[in-house]
C-alpha positions in Angstrom: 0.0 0.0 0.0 1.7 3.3 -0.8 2.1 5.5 2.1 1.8 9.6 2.2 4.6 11.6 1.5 6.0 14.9 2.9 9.3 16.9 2.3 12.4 16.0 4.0 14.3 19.5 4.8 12.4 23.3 4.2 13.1 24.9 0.5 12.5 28.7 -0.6 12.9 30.7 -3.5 12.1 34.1 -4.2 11.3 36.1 -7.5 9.2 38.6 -9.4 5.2 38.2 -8.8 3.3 37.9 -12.3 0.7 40.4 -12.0 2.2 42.8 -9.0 5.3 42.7 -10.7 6.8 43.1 -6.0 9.9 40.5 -5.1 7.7 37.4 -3.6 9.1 35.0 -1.6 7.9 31.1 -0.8 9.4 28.9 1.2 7.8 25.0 1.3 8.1 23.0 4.6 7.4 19.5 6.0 3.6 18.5 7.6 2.1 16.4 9.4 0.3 13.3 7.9 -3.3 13.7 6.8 -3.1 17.5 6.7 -2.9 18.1 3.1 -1.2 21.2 1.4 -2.1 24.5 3.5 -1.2 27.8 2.1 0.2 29.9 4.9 0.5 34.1 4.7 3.1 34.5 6.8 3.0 38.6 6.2 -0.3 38.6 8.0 -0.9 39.4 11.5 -1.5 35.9 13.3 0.0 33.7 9.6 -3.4 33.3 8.2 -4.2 29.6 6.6 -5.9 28.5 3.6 -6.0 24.8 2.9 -5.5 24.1 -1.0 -9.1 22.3 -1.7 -12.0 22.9 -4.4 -14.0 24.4 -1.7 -11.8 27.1 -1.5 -11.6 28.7 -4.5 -12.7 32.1 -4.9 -11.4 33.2 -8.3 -10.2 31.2 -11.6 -9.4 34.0 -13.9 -6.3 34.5 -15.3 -5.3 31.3 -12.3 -6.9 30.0 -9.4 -7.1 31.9 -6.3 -7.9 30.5 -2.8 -9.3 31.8 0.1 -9.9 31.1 3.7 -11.0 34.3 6.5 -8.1 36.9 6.2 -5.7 34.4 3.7 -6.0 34.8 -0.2 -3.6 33.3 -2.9 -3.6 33.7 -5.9 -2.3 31.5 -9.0 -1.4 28.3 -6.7 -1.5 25.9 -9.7 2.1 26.0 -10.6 2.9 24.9 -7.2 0.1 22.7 -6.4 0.7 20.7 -9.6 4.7 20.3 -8.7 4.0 18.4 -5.9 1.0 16.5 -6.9 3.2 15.0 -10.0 6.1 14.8 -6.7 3.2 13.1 -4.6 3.5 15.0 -1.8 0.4 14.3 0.1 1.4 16.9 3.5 2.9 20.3 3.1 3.0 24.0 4.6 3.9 26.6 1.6 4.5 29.7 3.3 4.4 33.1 1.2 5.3 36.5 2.4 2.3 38.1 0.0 -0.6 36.6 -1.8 1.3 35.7 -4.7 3.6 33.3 -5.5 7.2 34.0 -7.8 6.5 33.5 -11.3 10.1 32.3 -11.7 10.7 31.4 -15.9 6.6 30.9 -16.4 6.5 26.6 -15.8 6.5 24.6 -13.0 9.8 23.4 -13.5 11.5 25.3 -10.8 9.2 24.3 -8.2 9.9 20.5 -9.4 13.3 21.3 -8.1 12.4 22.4 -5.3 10.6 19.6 -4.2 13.2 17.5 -5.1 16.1 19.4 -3.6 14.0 19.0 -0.2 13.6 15.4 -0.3 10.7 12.9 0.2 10.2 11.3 3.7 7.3 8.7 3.6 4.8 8.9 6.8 2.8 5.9 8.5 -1.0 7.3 6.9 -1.9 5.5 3.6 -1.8 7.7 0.7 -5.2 9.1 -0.5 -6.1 8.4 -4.1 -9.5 9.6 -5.8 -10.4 7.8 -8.7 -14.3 8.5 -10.5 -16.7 6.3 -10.0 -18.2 7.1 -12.7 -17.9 9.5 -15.9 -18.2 13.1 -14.8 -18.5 16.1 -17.6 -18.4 20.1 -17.4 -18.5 22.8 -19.7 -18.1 26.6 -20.1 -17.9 28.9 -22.7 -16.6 26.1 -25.4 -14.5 24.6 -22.7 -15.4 20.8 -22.7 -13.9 18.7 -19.8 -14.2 14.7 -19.1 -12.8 12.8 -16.9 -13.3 8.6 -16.9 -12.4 5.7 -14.3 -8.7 5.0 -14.8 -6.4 3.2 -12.5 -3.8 5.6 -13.9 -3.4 9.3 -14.3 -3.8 10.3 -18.2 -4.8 13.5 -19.2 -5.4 14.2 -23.3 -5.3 18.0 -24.3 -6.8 20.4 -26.9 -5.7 23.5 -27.5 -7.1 26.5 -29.6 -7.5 29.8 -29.4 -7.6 31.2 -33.1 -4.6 33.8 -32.7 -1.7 31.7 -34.8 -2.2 28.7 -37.1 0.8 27.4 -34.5 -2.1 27.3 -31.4 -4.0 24.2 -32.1 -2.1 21.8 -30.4 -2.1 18.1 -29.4 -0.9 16.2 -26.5 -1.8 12.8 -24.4 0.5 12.3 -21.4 0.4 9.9 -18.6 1.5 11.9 -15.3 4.2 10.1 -13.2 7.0 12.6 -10.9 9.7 12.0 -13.9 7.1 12.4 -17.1 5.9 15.1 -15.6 9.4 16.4 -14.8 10.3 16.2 -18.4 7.4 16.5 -20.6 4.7 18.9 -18.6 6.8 21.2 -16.4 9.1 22.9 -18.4 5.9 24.1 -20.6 5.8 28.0 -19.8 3.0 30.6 -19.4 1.0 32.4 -22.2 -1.0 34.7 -23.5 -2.2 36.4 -26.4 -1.8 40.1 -27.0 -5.4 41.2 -27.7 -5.6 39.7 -23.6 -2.1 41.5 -22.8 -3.2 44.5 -23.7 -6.6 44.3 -21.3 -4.9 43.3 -18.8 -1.8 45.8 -18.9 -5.1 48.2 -18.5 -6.5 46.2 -15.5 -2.8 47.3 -13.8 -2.3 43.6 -13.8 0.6 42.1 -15.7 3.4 44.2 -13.9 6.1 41.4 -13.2 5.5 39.9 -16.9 8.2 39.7 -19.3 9.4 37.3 -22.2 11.3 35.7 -19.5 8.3 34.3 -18.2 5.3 34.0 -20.9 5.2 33.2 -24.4 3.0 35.9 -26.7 0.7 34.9 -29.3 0.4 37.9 -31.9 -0.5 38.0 -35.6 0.4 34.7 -36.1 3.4 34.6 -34.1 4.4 32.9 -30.9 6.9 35.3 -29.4 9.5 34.2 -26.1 12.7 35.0 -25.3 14.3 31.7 -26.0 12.4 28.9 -28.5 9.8 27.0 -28.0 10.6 23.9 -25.8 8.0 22.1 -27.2 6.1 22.4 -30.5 2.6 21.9 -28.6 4.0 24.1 -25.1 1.0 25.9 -25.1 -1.1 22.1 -24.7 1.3 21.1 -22.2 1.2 24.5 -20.3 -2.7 23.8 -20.2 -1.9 19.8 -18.8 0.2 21.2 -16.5 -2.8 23.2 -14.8 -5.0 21.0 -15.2 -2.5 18.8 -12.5 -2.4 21.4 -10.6 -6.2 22.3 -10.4 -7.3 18.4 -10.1 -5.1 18.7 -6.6 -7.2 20.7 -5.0 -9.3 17.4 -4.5 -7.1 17.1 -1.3 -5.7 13.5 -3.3 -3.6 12.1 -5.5 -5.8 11.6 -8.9 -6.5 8.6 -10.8 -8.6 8.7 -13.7 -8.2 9.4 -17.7 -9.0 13.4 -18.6 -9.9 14.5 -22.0 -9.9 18.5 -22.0 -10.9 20.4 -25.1 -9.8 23.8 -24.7 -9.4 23.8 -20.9 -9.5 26.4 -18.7 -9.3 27.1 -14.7 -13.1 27.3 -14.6 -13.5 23.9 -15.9 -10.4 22.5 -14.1 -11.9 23.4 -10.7 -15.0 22.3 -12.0 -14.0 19.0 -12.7 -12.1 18.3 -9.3 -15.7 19.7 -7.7 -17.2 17.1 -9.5 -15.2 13.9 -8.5 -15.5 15.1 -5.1 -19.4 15.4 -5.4 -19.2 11.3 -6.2 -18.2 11.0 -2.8 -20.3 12.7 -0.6 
């Protein structure tokens, strides 16, 4: 029976917030079993907590944002979906504002991370969720199915009409080192008709080429080249591991996502969890 997991030693990192653009530091540390992954503000007055669970979300535009009392983060899925693909089952991430580092736009640095820490097993069996049956969202031409699967497979379509380059392909089967590999060095994006709203919104500020790839007349613009011809479908698998976290377990099951979005994401884990009550 495979046991939970939590980090071995404390890890941090600092960097430029995505839409502040203010230095943000996060620092990951080691829990007890059966606690799950907690968000904790740490620049608040008494460390406010928000555990990292469908129920929690307040916001999925432009990322997820969670929410408990006086604790709000925004855009946890990078990090949630490092250390679901790590399967680490118990952890405190501790931020020093409500917004984690953006680092190079992928999840790859937090991958890292979690493995520069280390992996200590605990004595609590490790919670898997698995469907029970089909379950099916939709939104806005967003259309999201997961099936029963005794493994974690997730087929992506992506398409957003800016570049003949943006209709992409790709199946995957998430384990820690496919994920490492394949999934989390996919970066960030946006189009420009978007980047130009949201420069207006005053969001935005800590975005750069370093971080995000730019679709724009038919272009995909980044500072270095692609690192994958189908990034942007593996940017969007990538969230979507992140997002099916916030089930509070590990997930099992075979996802096929046609242009998928945070709304749906959440949506989906929502939905598993509804099976079970």
């Amino acid at each position: 029976m495979d046991k939970q997991n939590t980090i071995k030693d404390p890890v941090s990192v600092s960097g430029i917030a995505l839409h502040t653009g203010a230095r943000a530091g996060l620092k990951i540390l080691p829990a007890e079993e059966n606690t799950g992954i907690t968000f904790r503000r740490v620049d608040l007055p008494g460390k406010p907590e928000v555990k990292a669970l469908a129920q929690n979300v307040v916001d999925v535009r432009r990322g997820t944002t969670i929410a408990s009392g006086d604790a709000s983060v925004v855009t946890v899925e990078h990090v949630m979906a490092a250390l679901h693909a790590a399967q680490i089952d118990n952890a405190i991430v501790e931020m020093d504002g409500f917004e984690p580092p953006i680092l190079d736009g992928s999840a790859l640095p937090y991958c890292t991370m979690v493995k520069e820490a280390g992996k200590v097993e605990q004595n609590a069996p490790a919670r898997y969720i698995v469907p029970k049956e089909p379950a099916y969202v939709e939104y806005k031409g967003t259309k999201t199915i997961i099936l029963p699967c005794d493994r974690f497979i997730i087929d992506c379509v992506t398409s957003f009409g800016d570049s003949p380059l943006d209709t992409q392909y790709r199946e995957q089967e998430i384990t820690e080192q496919s994920f490492i590999e394949e999934i989390a060095p996919a970066r960030t994006f946006v189009s420009y008709r978007d980047l130009a709203q949201l420069l207006a919104m005053g969001l935005v500020k800590g975005g750069s080429l370093d971080n995000a790839i730019i679709i724009h007349d038919g272009a995909m613009i980044c500072k270095e080249e692609l690192r994958f011809e189908n990034e942007l479908a593996r940017h969007k698998i990538l969230d979507i591991v992140g997002d099916m976290y916030l089930t509070g377990c590990r997930v099992k099951g075979h996802v096929i996502a046609i242009k998928p979005g945070h709304p749906t994401n959440v949506q989906l884990a929502g939905a598993i969890l509804k099976q079970y009550i």
